[in-house]
Each structure stands twice: as C-alpha cells, then as structure tokens.
C-alpha positions as CSV (number, residue, x, y, z in Angstrom):
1,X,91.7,72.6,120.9
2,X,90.2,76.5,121.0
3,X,90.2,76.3,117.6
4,X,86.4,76.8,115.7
5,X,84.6,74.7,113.7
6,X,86.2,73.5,110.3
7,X,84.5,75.6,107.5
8,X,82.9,73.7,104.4
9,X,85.6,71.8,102.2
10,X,88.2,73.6,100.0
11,X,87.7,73.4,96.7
12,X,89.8,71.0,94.8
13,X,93.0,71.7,93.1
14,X,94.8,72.8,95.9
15,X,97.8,70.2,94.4
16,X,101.4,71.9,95.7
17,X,104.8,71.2,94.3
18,X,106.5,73.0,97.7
19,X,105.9,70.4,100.0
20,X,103.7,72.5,102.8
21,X,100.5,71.4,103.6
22,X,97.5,71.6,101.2
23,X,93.8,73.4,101.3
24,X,92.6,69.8,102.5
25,X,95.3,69.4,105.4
26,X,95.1,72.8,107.5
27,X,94.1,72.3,110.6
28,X,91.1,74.8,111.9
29,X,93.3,77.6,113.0
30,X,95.5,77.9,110.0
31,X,92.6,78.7,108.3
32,X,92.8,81.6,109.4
33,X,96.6,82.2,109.4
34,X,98.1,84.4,106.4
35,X,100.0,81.1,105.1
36,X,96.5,79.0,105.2
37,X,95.0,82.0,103.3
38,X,97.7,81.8,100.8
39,X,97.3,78.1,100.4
40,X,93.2,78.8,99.9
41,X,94.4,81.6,97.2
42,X,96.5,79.6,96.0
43,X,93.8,76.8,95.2
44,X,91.3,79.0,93.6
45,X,94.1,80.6,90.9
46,X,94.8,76.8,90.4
47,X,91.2,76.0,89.8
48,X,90.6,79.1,87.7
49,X,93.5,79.3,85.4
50,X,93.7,76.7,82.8
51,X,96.8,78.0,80.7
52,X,100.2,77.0,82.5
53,X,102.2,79.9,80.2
54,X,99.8,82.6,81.2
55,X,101.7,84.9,83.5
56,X,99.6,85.6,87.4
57,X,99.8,88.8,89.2
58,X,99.4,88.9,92.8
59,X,99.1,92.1,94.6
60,X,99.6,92.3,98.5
61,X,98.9,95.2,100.9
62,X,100.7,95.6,104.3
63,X,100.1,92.2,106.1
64,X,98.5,91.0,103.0
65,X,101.7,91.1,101.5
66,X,102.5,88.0,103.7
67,X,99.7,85.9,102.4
68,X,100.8,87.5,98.2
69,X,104.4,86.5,98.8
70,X,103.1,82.7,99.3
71,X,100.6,82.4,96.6
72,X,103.5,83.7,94.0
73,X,106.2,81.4,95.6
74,X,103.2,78.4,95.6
75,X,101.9,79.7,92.0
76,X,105.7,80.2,90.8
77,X,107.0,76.8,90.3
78,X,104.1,76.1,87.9
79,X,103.6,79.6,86.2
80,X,105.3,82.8,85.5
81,X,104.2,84.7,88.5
82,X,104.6,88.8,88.7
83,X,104.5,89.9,92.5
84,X,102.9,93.6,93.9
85,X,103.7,94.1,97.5
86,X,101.9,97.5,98.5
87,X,103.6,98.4,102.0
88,X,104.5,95.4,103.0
89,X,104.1,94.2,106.6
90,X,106.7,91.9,107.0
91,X,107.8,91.0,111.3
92,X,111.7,91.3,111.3
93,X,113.9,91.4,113.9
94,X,116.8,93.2,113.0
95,X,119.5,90.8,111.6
96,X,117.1,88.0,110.6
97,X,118.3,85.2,109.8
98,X,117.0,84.5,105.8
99,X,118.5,81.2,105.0
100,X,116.1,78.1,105.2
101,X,116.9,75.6,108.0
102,X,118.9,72.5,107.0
103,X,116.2,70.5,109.0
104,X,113.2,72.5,109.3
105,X,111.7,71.8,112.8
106,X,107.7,70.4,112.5
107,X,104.6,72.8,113.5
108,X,104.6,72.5,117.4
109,X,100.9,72.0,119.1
110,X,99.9,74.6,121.3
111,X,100.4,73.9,125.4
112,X,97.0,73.7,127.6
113,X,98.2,76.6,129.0
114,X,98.5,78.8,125.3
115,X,95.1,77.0,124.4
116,X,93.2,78.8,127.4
117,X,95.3,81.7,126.8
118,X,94.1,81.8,123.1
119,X,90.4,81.3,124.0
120,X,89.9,83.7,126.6
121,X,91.9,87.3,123.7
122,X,89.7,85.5,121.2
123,X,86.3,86.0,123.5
124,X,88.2,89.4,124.2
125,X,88.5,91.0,120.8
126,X,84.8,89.7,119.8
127,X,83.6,91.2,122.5
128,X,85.6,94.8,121.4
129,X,84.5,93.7,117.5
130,X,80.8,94.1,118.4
131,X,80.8,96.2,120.8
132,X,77.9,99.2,119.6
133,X,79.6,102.5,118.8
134,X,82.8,101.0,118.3
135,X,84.1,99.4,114.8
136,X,81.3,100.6,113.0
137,X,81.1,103.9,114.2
138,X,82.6,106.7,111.8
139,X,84.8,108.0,114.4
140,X,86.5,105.1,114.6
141,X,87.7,104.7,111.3
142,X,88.1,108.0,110.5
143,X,90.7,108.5,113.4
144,X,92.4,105.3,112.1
145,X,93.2,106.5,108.6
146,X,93.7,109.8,109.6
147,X,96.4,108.3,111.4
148,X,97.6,105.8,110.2
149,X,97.2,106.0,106.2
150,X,95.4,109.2,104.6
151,X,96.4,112.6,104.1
152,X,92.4,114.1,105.2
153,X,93.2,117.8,103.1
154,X,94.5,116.1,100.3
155,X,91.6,113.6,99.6
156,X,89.0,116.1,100.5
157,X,86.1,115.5,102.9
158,X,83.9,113.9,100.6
159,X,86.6,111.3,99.2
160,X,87.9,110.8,102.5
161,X,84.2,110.0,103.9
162,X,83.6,107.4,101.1
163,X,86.4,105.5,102.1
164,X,85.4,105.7,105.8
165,X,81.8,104.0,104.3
166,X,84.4,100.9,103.2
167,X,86.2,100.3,106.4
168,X,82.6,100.5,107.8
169,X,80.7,98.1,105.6
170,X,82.6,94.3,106.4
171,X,81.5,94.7,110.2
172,X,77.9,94.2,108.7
173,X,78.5,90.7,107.6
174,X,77.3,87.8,110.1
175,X,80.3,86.1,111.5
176,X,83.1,89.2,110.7
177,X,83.9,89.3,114.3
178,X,84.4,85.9,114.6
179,X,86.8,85.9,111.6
180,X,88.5,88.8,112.6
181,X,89.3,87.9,116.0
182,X,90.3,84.0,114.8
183,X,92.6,85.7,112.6
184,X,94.1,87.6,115.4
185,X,94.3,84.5,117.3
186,X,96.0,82.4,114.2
187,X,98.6,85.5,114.2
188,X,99.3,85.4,117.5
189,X,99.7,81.7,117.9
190,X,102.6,81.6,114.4
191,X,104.4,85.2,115.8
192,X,106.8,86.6,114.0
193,X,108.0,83.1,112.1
194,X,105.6,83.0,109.4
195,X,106.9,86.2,108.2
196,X,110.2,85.0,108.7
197,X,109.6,82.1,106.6
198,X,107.1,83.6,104.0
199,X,110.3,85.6,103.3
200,X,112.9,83.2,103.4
201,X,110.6,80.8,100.7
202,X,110.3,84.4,99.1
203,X,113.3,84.9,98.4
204,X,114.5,81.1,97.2
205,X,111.5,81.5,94.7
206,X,112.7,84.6,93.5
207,X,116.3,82.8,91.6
208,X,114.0,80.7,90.0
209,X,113.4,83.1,87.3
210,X,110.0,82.6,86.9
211,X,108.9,85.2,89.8
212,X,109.4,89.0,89.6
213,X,108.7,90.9,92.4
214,X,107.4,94.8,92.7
215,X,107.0,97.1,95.6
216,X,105.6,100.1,95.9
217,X,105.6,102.0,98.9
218,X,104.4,105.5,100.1
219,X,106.9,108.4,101.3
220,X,104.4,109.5,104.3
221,X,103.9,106.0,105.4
222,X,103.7,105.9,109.2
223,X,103.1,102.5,109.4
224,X,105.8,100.8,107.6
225,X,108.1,103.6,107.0
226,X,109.8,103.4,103.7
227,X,113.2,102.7,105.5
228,X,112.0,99.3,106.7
229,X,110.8,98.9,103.0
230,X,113.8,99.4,101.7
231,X,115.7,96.6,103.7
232,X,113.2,94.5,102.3
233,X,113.6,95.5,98.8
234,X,117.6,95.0,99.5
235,X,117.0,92.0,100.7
236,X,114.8,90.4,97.5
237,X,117.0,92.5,95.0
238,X,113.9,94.1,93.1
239,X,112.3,96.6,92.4
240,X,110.8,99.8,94.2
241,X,108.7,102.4,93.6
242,X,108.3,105.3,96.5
243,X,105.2,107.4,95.3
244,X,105.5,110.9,97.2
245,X,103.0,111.9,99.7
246,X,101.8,109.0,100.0
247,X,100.6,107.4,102.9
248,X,100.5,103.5,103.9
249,X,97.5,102.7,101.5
250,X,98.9,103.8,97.9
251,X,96.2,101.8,95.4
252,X,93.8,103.9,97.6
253,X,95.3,107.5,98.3
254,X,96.3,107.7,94.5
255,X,94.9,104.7,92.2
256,X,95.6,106.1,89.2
257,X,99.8,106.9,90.1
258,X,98.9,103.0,91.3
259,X,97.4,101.9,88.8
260,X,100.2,103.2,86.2
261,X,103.5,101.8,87.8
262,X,101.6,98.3,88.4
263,X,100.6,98.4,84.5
264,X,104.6,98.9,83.7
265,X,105.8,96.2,85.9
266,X,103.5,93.8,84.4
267,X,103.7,94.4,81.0
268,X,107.6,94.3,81.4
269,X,108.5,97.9,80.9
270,X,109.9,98.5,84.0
271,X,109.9,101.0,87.0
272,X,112.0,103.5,88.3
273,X,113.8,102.1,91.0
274,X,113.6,104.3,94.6
C-alpha cells in the first residue's frame, strides 16, 4: 500500500546464490531501496558479463556505497569482484552489532498508520522537488557543494560552475521527482538496518577471498568525516586511501589523483594505506 506502480519487468538473469530476493521478487518500494538497486545492478553485470574469471569493479560514492557493497557481495560468489567505496555513507550506531543473526527475522509490512505516514513526506518532498526556483536553480546547488563537498577557490569559478550544470541537469527528466522522493520514502521505511546489514553481508563476503575492497576518502570531508571512515575501514580490514584536501566527492574534486589510486588497486599493485 502507498507504494507506486511496478515499473516494466527486470531483465532476466537476475539468478542469486545469497538467498535474498531476486530482480523479479521486489515488491514496488524496494525498487527503489539501495538493496533493490543493488539487486537490479546486480542483474545487468550478470546479463552483460559472459566470462565467469573476468574480475568486476564496482565503485560506490557516499550512500551509493550501500547499493556497491551489495552488488560485489551478490557478484562475489560467482566472480572475482574488486570493491571502490568513495566516502562511504554507511548508518552506524556506535557499537553496532556486525555479526549476522542466527535466525534472521523476515521483512515486516508496514502498519496503516506508517503507510499514511509514508504517503503524505512522499507528496511532501515532490512537492519541494518541483517546486520553481528551487532544485534547479543554481543557487541551490551551488550552496550545497560549497558546503558540503567542493573547495570553490580551488576548482575555480568556471570548473566549479560546470559541475553545478550536472547537479542541475537530472531535475529535467520527466518523473525525477517522483523517483527521488520514492527513494526517500524506501530509505525511510528500511532506516538504519539496511546499512547494518549491507555491512554485515559485506564483511562475511570479504573472507571469501574472492572480494577486495578499496576506499578512498577525502581529508576535508564534512560529510562523512575521515574518522567515521576509518572505523569502517577497521572494521572490513582493507584498504584506505585519504587524498588531502579533499572534499566528500574525490572522483570529482580531483579525477585524475582518483583515477590513479583506483587504476593501482585494480590492477593489483596496491595503495598506500591511510
């Protein structure tokens, strides 16, 4: 109930060997969850890549990260899988518990009460989403990544405005608003425990020894400061890389620093560890 319509079919292939639910069984919400996009990623590299032995990348950024850390441990148990997380956004309480559940308790339905709860932030945040002036405007975005991410001086004005131009451009596309503010919706409804349990299969796939795992984080970052980062990298025992001044969006503030440590870590040279 609340949920929108079903979108068209998945496209086949969406086969799992972790026993979650496949492309073909989410339910209209999850579609819109970061584990349901995983599951849809997860589908298409299935349907794409024909060589078993071929190694995958998958690279995350901030919440992202979520939905990257479920394709690999999805992708991992049939491939070699090498895993980017860019800032990741993972929930944690501190002192969260990491070890699976003996008896994992089944997906609850939502009460009456969260269902008209759900409908009415949904109508909410469309109504802010296409609100004129707002998203789409310049100032909007450019406050944002000032903010949140860029360093303005350091990219200089006419860098800094391109990027603007890209936050800009999605609210163009018919039906982004509706997207956005189901995904908000799906987020809510899951909380905190889909990163809890992104992370706890995360790390059970990560002693297989077919997954290795990568994160690269920024030394400015105000939005996931490197000291949460580095609990995280403690917890998966891997490998970081803090690139200095730096904001929250690395592949964007400095592609080709980026672009160089990735290009190690896959090709199995390794990375300085922060």
């Amino acid at each position: 109930p609340g949920a929108p319509p079903s979108p068209s079919p998945p496209p086949e292939g969406a086969a799992s060997a972790t026993g979650g639910p496949e492309a073909g069984d989410l339910e209209a919400l999850q579609l819109y969850s970061l584990t349901g996009n995983a599951i849809l990623g997860s589908a298409l590299i299935d349907a794409e890549t024909s060589m078993p032995d071929d190694e995958v990348v998958v690279i995350g950024h901030s919440m992202g990260a979520i939905t990257a850390s479920e394709v690999a441990v999805r992708q991992c148990s049939r491939r070699p899988v090498a895993l980017v997380l860019v800032s990741p956004a993972f929930l944690l309480k501190a002192g969260a518990d990491l070890e699976p559940p003996a008896h994992p308790k089944p997906r609850r339905g939502l009460s009456l009460g969260n269902v008209l709860s759900l409908r009415l932030l949904r109508a909410i945040v469309r109504a802010f989403l296409q609100a004129p002036g707002v998203v789409y405007s310049r100032g909007f975005w450019e406050k944002g990544l000032d903010g949140a991410a860029y360093k303005r001086k350091q990219l200089g004005e006419e860098r800094f405005a391109a990027q603007v131009l890209r936050y800009r451009w999605p609210s163009l596309f018919r039906g982004w608003s509706e997207g956005l503010a189901n995904f908000v919706v799906a987020r809510l409804a899951d909380g905190a425990s889909e990163d809890v349990g992104a992370l706890q299969r995360l790390v059970s796939a990560k002693g297989s020894g077919n997954l290795r795992v990568l994160i690269v984080t920024g030394s400015e970052d105000k939005v996931i400061p490197a000291s949460l980062t580095k609990r995280l990298q403690s917890m998966l025992e891997c490998e970081m890389v803090v690139l200095e001044g730096v904001g929250h969006v690395a592949h964007e503030e400095e592609p080709a620093k980026f672009s160089e440590v990735v290009a190690k870590f896959v090709r199995g040279k390794g990375v300085a560890i922060a």
